[in-house]
ZAMARGU-4260 file (C-alpha; in steps of 0.2 Angstrom, whole numbers, plus 5000, padded with zeros to 4 digits):
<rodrens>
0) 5000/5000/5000 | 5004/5019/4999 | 5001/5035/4988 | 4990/5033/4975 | 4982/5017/4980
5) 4964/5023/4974 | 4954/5036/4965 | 4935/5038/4970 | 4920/5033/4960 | 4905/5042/4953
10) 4898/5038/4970 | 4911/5046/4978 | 4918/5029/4985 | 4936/5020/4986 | 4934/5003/4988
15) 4951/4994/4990 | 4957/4977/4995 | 4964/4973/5012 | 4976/4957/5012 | 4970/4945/5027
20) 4979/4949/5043 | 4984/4967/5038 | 4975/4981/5048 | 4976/4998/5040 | 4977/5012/5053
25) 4980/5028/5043 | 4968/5031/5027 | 4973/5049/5018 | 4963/5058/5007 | 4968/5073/4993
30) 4954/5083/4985 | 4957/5101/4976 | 4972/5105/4984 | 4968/5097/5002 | 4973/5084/5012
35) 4966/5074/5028 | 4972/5058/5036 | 4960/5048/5048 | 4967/5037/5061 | 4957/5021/5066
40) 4959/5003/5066 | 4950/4993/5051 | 4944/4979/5062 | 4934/4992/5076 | 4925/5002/5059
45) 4932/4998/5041 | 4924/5014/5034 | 4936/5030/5032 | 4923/5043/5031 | 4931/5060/5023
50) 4919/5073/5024 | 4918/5092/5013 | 4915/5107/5020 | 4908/5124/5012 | 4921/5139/5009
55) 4918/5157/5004 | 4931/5169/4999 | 4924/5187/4999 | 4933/5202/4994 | 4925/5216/5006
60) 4930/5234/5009 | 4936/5244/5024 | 4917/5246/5027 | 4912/5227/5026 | 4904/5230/5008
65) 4907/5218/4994 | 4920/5220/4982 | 4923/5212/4965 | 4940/5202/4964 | 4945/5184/4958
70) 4952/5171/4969 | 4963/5158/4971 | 4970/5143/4982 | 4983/5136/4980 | 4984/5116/4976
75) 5001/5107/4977 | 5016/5110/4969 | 5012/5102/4955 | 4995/5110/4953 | 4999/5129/4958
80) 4986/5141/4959 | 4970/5135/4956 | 4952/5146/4952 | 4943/5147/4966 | 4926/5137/4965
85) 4920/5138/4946 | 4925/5153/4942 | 4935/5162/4955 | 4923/5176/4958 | 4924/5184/4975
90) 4909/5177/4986 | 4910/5160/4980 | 4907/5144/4991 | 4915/5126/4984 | 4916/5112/4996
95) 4934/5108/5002 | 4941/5099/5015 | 4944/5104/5034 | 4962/5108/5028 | 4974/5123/5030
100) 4975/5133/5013 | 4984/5149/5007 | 4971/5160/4996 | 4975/5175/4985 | 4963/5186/4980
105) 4965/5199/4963 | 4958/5216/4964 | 4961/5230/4952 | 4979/5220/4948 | 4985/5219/4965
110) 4986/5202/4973 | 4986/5198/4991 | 4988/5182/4998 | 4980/5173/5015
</rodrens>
Protein backbone atom coordinates (compact mmCIF):
# COMPACT_ATOMS: atom_id res chain seq x y z
CA UNK A 1 0.00 0.00 0.00
CA UNK A 2 0.89 3.79 -0.20
CA UNK A 3 0.13 6.92 -2.31
CA UNK A 4 -2.04 6.55 -5.03
CA UNK A 5 -3.52 3.46 -4.01
CA UNK A 6 -7.15 4.53 -5.14
CA UNK A 7 -9.24 7.15 -7.04
CA UNK A 8 -12.92 7.60 -5.94
CA UNK A 9 -16.08 6.60 -8.09
CA UNK A 10 -18.95 8.49 -9.45
CA UNK A 11 -20.41 7.70 -6.04
CA UNK A 12 -17.81 9.30 -4.50
CA UNK A 13 -16.33 5.86 -2.95
CA UNK A 14 -12.88 3.91 -2.89
CA UNK A 15 -13.30 0.50 -2.32
CA UNK A 16 -9.83 -1.26 -1.95
CA UNK A 17 -8.50 -4.56 -1.08
CA UNK A 18 -7.16 -5.36 2.46
CA UNK A 19 -4.89 -8.63 2.47
CA UNK A 20 -6.04 -10.91 5.45
CA UNK A 21 -4.24 -10.27 8.62
CA UNK A 22 -3.17 -6.56 7.53
CA UNK A 23 -4.98 -3.72 9.69
CA UNK A 24 -4.82 -0.33 8.09
CA UNK A 25 -4.66 2.35 10.65
CA UNK A 26 -4.02 5.65 8.56
CA UNK A 27 -6.35 6.30 5.45
CA UNK A 28 -5.34 9.77 3.64
CA UNK A 29 -7.47 11.65 1.35
CA UNK A 30 -6.36 14.64 -1.33
CA UNK A 31 -9.11 16.57 -3.05
CA UNK A 32 -8.56 20.20 -4.75
CA UNK A 33 -5.60 20.94 -3.28
CA UNK A 34 -6.36 19.49 0.45
CA UNK A 35 -5.33 16.84 2.40
CA UNK A 36 -6.85 14.79 5.55
CA UNK A 37 -5.60 11.62 7.24
CA UNK A 38 -7.93 9.60 9.51
CA UNK A 39 -6.59 7.35 12.10
CA UNK A 40 -8.58 4.26 13.24
CA UNK A 41 -8.17 0.53 13.28
CA UNK A 42 -10.05 -1.46 10.19
CA UNK A 43 -11.15 -4.13 12.45
CA UNK A 44 -13.15 -1.55 15.10
CA UNK A 45 -14.99 0.33 11.81
CA UNK A 46 -13.63 -0.34 8.21
CA UNK A 47 -15.13 2.83 6.83
CA UNK A 48 -12.72 5.98 6.47
CA UNK A 49 -15.43 8.70 6.23
CA UNK A 50 -13.77 12.08 4.63
CA UNK A 51 -16.19 14.57 4.86
CA UNK A 52 -16.32 18.47 2.70
CA UNK A 53 -16.99 21.45 3.99
CA UNK A 54 -18.35 24.78 2.47
CA UNK A 55 -15.89 27.79 1.85
CA UNK A 56 -16.45 31.36 0.81
CA UNK A 57 -13.90 33.80 -0.16
CA UNK A 58 -15.25 37.43 -0.13
CA UNK A 59 -13.43 40.42 -1.20
CA UNK A 60 -14.96 43.18 1.24
CA UNK A 61 -13.94 46.78 1.87
CA UNK A 62 -12.84 48.72 4.84
CA UNK A 63 -16.69 49.15 5.50
CA UNK A 64 -17.64 45.45 5.18
CA UNK A 65 -19.21 45.96 1.50
CA UNK A 66 -18.56 43.55 -1.12
CA UNK A 67 -15.92 44.01 -3.64
CA UNK A 68 -15.41 42.49 -7.02
CA UNK A 69 -12.01 40.31 -7.28
CA UNK A 70 -11.02 36.83 -8.45
CA UNK A 71 -9.68 34.19 -6.12
CA UNK A 72 -7.34 31.55 -5.88
CA UNK A 73 -6.04 28.51 -3.69
CA UNK A 74 -3.37 27.29 -3.99
CA UNK A 75 -3.26 23.17 -4.82
CA UNK A 76 0.19 21.39 -4.65
CA UNK A 77 3.20 21.97 -6.20
CA UNK A 78 2.40 20.43 -8.96
CA UNK A 79 -1.02 21.91 -9.45
CA UNK A 80 -0.18 25.83 -8.44
CA UNK A 81 -2.72 28.28 -8.18
CA UNK A 82 -6.06 27.00 -8.86
CA UNK A 83 -9.58 29.25 -9.64
CA UNK A 84 -11.40 29.34 -6.78
CA UNK A 85 -14.70 27.36 -7.09
CA UNK A 86 -16.03 27.65 -10.72
CA UNK A 87 -15.03 30.64 -11.52
CA UNK A 88 -13.08 32.44 -9.03
CA UNK A 89 -15.39 35.18 -8.37
CA UNK A 90 -15.25 36.77 -5.07
CA UNK A 91 -18.17 35.41 -2.80
CA UNK A 92 -17.92 32.03 -4.02
CA UNK A 93 -18.60 28.87 -1.89
CA UNK A 94 -17.09 25.28 -3.13
CA UNK A 95 -16.82 22.39 -0.85
CA UNK A 96 -13.20 21.56 0.32
CA UNK A 97 -11.75 19.72 2.94
CA UNK A 98 -11.20 20.84 6.75
CA UNK A 99 -7.61 21.57 5.64
CA UNK A 100 -5.14 24.58 6.09
CA UNK A 101 -5.05 26.69 2.61
CA UNK A 102 -3.28 29.72 1.38
CA UNK A 103 -5.78 31.93 -0.85
CA UNK A 104 -4.97 34.90 -3.03
CA UNK A 105 -7.36 37.13 -4.05
CA UNK A 106 -6.98 39.71 -7.33
CA UNK A 107 -8.37 43.13 -7.16
CA UNK A 108 -7.72 45.98 -9.59
CA UNK A 109 -4.28 44.03 -10.45
CA UNK A 110 -3.01 43.81 -6.97
CA UNK A 111 -2.84 40.48 -5.38
CA UNK A 112 -2.87 39.54 -1.87
CA UNK A 113 -2.35 36.31 -0.31
CA UNK A 114 -3.96 34.51 3.06
Amino acid sequence: MGQGVAETDDNGEVRIFIPEGKNVTAVAINYKGGRVQLNQYMTDDPIYNFTTVPVTVKLQNSTGEDLSGTAKHYGTATDGWLTFAENGESGSTMEMLPSKYTFQMNYKGALQNN
